[in-house]
Structure formats: structure tokens, C-alpha cells
TORZA-577012 format. One line per 8 residues: number of its first residue (from 1); their letters; for each residue x, y, z of C-alpha. Coordinates in steps of 0.1 Angstrom, whole numbers. Last residue first. Example, Ala and Ser with C-alpha at 12.3 -4.5 7.8 and 13.67 -1.06 7.14 Angstrom:
2
2> sa> 137:-11:71 ~ 123:-45:78
//
This chain:
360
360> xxxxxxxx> -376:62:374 ~ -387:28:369 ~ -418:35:353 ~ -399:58:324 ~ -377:34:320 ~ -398:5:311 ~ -418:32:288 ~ -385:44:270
352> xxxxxxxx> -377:5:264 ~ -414:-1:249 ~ -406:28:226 ~ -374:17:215 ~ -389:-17:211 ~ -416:1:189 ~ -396:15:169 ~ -371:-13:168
344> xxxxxxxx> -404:-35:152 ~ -407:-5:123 ~ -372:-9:113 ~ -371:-43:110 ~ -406:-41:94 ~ -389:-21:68 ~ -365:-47:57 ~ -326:-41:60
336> xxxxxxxx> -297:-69:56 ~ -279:-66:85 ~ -244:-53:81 ~ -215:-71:87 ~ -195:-74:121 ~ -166:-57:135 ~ -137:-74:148 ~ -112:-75:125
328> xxxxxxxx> -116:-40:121 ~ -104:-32:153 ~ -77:-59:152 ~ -64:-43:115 ~ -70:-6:133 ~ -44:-14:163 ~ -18:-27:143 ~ -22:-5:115
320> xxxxxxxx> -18:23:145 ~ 17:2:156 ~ 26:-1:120 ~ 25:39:113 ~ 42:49:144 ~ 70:27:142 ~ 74:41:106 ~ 75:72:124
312> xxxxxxxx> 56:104:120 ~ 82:131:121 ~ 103:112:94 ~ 100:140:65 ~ 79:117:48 ~ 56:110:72 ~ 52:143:82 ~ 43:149:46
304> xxxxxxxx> 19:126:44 ~ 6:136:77 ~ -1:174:66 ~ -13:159:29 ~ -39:142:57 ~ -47:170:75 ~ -56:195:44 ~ -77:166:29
296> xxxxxxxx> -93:165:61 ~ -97:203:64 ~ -113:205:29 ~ -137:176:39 ~ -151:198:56 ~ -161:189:98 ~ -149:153:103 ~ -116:154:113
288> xxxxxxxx> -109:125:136 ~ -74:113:142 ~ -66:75:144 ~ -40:55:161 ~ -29:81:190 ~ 5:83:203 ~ 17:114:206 ~ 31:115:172
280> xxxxxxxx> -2:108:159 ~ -20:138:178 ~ 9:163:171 ~ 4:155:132 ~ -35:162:131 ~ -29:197:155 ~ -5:200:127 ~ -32:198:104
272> xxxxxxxx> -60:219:128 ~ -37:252:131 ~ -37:257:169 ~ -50:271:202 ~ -89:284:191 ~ -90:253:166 ~ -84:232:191 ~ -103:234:219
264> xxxxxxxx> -129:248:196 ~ -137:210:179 ~ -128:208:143 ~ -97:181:155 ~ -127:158:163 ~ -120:139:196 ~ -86:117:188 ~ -92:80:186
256> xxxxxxxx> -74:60:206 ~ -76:15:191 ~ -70:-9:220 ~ -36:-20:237 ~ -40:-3:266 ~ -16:-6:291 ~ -20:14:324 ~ 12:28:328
248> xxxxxxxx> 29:24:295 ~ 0:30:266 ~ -24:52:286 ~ -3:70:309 ~ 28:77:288 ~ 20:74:249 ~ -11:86:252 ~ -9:112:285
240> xxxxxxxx> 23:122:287 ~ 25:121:249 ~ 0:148:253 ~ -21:158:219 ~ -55:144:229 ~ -49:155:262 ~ -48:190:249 ~ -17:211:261
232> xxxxxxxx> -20:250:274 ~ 12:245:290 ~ 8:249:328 ~ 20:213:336 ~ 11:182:316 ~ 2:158:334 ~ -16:171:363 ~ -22:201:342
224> xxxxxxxx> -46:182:324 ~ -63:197:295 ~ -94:191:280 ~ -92:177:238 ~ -108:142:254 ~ -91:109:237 ~ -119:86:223 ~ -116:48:234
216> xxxxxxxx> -117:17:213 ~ -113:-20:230 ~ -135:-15:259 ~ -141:-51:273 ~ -177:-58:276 ~ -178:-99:283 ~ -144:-101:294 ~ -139:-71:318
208> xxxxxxxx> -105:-62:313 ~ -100:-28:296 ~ -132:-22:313 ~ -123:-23:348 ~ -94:3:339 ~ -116:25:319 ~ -144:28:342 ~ -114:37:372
200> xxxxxxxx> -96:61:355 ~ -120:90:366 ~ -119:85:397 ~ -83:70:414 ~ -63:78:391 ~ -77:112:384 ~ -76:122:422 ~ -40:105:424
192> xxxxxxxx> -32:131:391 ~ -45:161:410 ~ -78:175:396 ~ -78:211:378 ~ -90:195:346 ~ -91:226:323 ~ -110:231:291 ~ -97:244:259
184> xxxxxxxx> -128:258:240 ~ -154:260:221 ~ -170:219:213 ~ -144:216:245 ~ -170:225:267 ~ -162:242:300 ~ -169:235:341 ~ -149:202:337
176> xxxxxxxx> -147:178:362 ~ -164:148:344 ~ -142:152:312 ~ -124:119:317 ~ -91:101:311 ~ -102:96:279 ~ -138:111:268 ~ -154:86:258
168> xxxxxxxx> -158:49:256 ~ -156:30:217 ~ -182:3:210 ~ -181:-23:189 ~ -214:-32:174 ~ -224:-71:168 ~ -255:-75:187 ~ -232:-85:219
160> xxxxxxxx> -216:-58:218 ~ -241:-34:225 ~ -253:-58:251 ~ -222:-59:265 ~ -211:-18:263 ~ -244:-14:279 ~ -237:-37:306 ~ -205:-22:311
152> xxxxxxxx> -216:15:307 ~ -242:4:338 ~ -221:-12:360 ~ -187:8:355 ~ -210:47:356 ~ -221:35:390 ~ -191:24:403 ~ -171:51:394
144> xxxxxxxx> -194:76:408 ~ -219:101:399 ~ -231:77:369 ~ -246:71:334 ~ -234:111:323 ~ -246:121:291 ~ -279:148:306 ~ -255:177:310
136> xxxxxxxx> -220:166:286 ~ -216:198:269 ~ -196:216:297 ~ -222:237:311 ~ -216:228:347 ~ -253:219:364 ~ -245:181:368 ~ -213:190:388
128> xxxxxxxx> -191:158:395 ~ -206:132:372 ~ -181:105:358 ~ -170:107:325 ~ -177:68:307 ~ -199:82:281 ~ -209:50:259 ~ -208:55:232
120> xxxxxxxx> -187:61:199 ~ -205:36:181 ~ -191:12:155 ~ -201:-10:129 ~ -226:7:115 ~ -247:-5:80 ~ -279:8:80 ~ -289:-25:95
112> xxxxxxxx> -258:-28:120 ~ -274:4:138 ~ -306:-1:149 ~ -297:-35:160 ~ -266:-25:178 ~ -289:3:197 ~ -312:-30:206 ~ -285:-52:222
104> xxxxxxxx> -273:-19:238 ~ -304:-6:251 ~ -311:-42:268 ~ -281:-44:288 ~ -285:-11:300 ~ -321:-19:307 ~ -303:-53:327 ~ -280:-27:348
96> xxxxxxxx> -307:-10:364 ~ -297:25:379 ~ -333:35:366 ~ -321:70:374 ~ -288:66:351 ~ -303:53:325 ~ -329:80:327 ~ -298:102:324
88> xxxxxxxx> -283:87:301 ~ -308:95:278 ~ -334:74:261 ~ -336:69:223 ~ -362:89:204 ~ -384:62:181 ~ -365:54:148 ~ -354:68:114
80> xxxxxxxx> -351:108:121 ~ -343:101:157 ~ -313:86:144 ~ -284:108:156 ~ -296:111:188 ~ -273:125:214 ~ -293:146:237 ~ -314:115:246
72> xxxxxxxx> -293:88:232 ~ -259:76:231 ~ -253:70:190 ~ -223:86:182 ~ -219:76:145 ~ -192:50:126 ~ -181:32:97 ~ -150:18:102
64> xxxxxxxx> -140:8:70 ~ -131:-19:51 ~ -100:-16:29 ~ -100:-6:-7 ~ -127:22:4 ~ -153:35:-29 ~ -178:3:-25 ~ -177:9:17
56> xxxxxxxx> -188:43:14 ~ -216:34:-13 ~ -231:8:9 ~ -232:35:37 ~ -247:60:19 ~ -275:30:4 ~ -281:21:41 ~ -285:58:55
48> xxxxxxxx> -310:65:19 ~ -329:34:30 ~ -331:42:68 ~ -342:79:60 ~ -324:111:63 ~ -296:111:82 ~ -261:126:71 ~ -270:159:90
40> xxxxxxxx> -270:144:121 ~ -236:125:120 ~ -222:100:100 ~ -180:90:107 ~ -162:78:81 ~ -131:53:87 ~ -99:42:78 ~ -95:68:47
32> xxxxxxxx> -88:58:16 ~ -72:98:8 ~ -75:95:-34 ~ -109:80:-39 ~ -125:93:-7 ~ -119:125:-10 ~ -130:127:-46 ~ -164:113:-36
24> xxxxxxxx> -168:138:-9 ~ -159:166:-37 ~ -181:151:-60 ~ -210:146:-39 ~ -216:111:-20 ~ -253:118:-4 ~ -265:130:27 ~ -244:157:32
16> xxxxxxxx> -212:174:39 ~ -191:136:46 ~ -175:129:77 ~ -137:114:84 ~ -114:96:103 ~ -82:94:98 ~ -54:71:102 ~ -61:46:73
8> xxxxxxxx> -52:77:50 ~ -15:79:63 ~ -10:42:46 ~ -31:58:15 ~ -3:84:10 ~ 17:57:14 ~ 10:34:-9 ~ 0:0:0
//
């Protein structure tokens, strides 16, 4: 494999609409990305999801990851196809790990027939101030470790379970911030033993737990002066904190995944290609830049380059295929789609949102 298309199994991706245009089409071609991620404005219909999803995988020489953040409540990608999905936050209230359970097995349902095969859920950031406006009110599964482990695991299990890998977020946790990162650099003020021993803690039990290990995670763009000092230093760009906490001191050996590079906490601190070069040297497997596909194709010539010029390492380069190969060995097919699949997960959906509702 070439390497321009080497670099292209690093990124992550989104497309402008709900169709392959030219330009998307043309980014496709010549970058062969690793994945593409569908958000909001990619949703339209269950057929016209399936068919852009078909089409994604005809135009990619090696299968993608093809990928949406499905939680839920706030978070609701397809609530243009199915019955709203509950929040976290009813989750949360039922604090019954067999719903959990259940609202994975169906969102992997839901998803593998438009042709998913990964979710960036659950939310593993533990609740500290469920009033800070930090983008994550209503995500949260749990005010402590233990809460958020039972019921993110039993999600994670069902989810899996149904064929849908799932990738935990936002690595090594978000739950103290008072700021959202979709504007701005936050700041985790905790000490490093207060990080170890909170907001680690759903990771570690999950990196292990057989039946719901967490094999992906998403790197947060906060940052940790724990870690890193006063430099103004996203963990999704900290070799302290990929390369040095999560690789060597707790050792993960799953797939990181940068938060998007379009996000405000790093577009208001740095140029979003080199921001795309910083976040591979550091340690991470894939970057996400899903915004334009102008900005993509501006990151990956960045990489290339970096590449070339020996700043990203051929060490780098095999350790990420390492980690995207077992990914992607992993996933499972899509379902073949029918409408009365679609209709029946309505009304499971439904009957789920009921059963939570009456627990509450």
C-alpha cells in the first residue's frame, strides 16, 4: 500500500451531506480513509443511510470503520429513522443494569442495518457538577465510578453482543470540567492520584472485563495540568498522557481516537493539520476530522508529509495499522434491511422508553 493511502487509514472522516457529492467522492478515492463517521446531517431515511453507507464501503479498498455517536437522549443521531432513544440520564435514574443491557443489544440492532459497525458511546465521565455547562449535561450514566462501570458495562455488553463495537469517551475523563471543549480548551484542575483513582477507574475495569471489554476509546481535547504542567496542552495531543499514561502505565492496547480536530479546543489554540500531526506522534492511532472535507484533505497531505519527512515514524505507522487491523477484525457485517425491521425497533425503542420511564 501506498503511502499516502498508509496515512489515509489514520483518519477519520464525515461527509457534507447525505449523499456522496463530488468533492466527498473525490476525498475518498485519493485519501482511503480508515473510517467515516455519520452525524446528524447525514440522516435522512433508513434506505438513503443504508444505500450511503453501501456506497462508502464500495469507494474504500480496505473496510472501514463506519461510525456515529449513538448515546441517546441529547445525542440522537437517528431520531429521524427510529423512536427517540433514552438518555443517560434516565439510565442513570433506573440504575438498572439489565435496561443497559437491553439498550445496547437494541442500539446494535438499529445500527448494523444501516450498515454501523461502531458507536462512539458510551460516556464513561463520571458526574461531579451536573449543572456545569460543559456539553455533557444529561450524558453522564453515573456520579461515581461504580455506577458509571455497571451500567456502561452492561451497555457496552449488550451493545456488543448484537455485533457493534463500542468506543468509551472522553479519555481520562471530562467529568470535572466547568467548560465544553465543542469552544474551548478546558481545564481539569484534579491532581493526578484524584484522576487515578476517579475517573480512570471505568476505563481500567473495562479494559479487562471479558464480556464488555472497551477496545476503542476517544481521547478528550481538555487539558490536564496534572500531566502536563501549565502548558496549554490538549490531552489528545499529550505524549504524557497517550503514549505515557495510557499505553505504558495502564496498558492499553485498544484503538485511541482523537476527539474531532474541528472542535474549539483546538481550533482556538492551533492550526487543525499540525494539531492532526501532534495527535499521531503522541500516540494516538486515528485522528478524527470530520467537519469539511477541505480540512481533512488539508490534515492528511499534513501527515503525508510528516511521514515523509520522518516526524511520523514508521514505528508509528505499524503500531496504529496494528491497532486498526484488530479493530476492524472485529466488527461485524451489516444486517440486511427490511422495513418491518425498522418499524419493530420502533416500537422496542418505545417499549424500552416506557420501562424506564416506570422505573424512574
Amino acid at each position: 500500500m501506498q503511502l499516502e493511502h498508509r496515512i489515509g487509514q489514520l483518519l477519520i472522516v464525515g461527509l457534507p451531506g447525505t449523499q456522496i457529492d463530488p468533492a466527498a467522492r473525490e476525498m475518498l478515492e485519493a485519501m482511503q480513509p480508515g473510517g467515516v463517521l455519520l452525524m446528524g446531517h447525514n440522516i435522512e431515511s433508513a434506505q438513503q443511510v443504508a444505500e450511503l453507507t453501501s456506497v462508502i464501503r464500495s469507494l474504500l479498498q480496505v473496510p472501514p470503520l463506519v461510525a456515529v455517536d449513538q448515546e441517546g437522549g441529547r445525542v440522537d443521531r437517528l431520531k429521524q429513522i427510529y423512536s427517540p432513544m433514552p438518555s443517560a440520564d434516565l439510565l442513570r435514574a433506573s440504575g438498572d443494569a439489565s435496561i443497559a443491557d437491553r439498550f445496547g443489544e437494541i442500539t446494535a440492532e438499529a445500527l448494523r442495518i444501516l450498515g454501523f459497525n461502531i458507536n462512539f458511546a458510551p460516556v464513561l465521565d463520571i458526574a461531579m457538577n451536573d449543572s456545569a455547562d460543559n456539553g455533557l449535561k444529561g450524558r453522564y450514566l453515573g456520579n461515581s465510578a461504580a455506577q458509571v462501570i455497571r451500567l456502561a458495562g452492561a451497555y457496552l455488553e449488550g451493545l456488543q453482543r448484537g455485533g457493534i463495537l463500542g468506543a468509551g469517551k472522553h479519555f481520562p475523563g471530562l467529568g470535572a470540567t466547568v467548560e465544553d471543549s465543542h469552544a474551548r480548551l478546558p481545564v481539569v484542575e484534579s491532581s493526578r492520584d484524584e484522576i487515578m483513582r476517579n475517573d480512570l477507574l471505568p476505563y481500567l475495569e473495562l479494559f479487562s472485563k471479558i464480556n464488555a471489554r472497551l477496545n476503542a476509546l476517544i481521547v478528550s481535547h481538555a487539558h490536564y495540568p496534572a500531566f502536563d504542567g501549565p502548558a496549554a496542552l490538549p490531552a489528545s495531543l499529550s505524549k504524557n498522557i497517550i503514549n505515557g499514561l495510557l499505553r505504558d502505565e495502564l496498558s492499553f492496547r485498544g484503538l485511541t481516537i482523537t476527539d474531532d480536530l474541528e472542535m474549539g479546543a483546538i481550533t482556538s489554540t492551533r492550526d487543525i493539520s499540525e494539531a492532526a500531526v501532534l495527535a499521531i506522534e503522541a500516540g494516538n492511532d486515528m485522528v478524527m476530522v470530520t467537519g469539511s472535507p477541505d480540512r481533512a484533505t488539508a490534515a492528511w497531505r499534513a501527515m503525508v508529509r510528516a511521514a515523509e519527512e520522518g516526524r511520523i515514524t514508521r514505528a508509528h505507522i505499524s503500531r496504529a495499522f496494528d491497532h486498526i487491523a484488530r479493530i476492524k477484525s472485529m466488527v461485524s457485517p451489516p444486517h440486511t434491511q427490511a422495513e418491518m425491521a425498522v418499524l419493530r425497533l420502533r416500537e422496542r425503542i418505545a417499549e424500552l422508553n416506557l420501562v424506564l420511564q416506570h422505573s424512574k
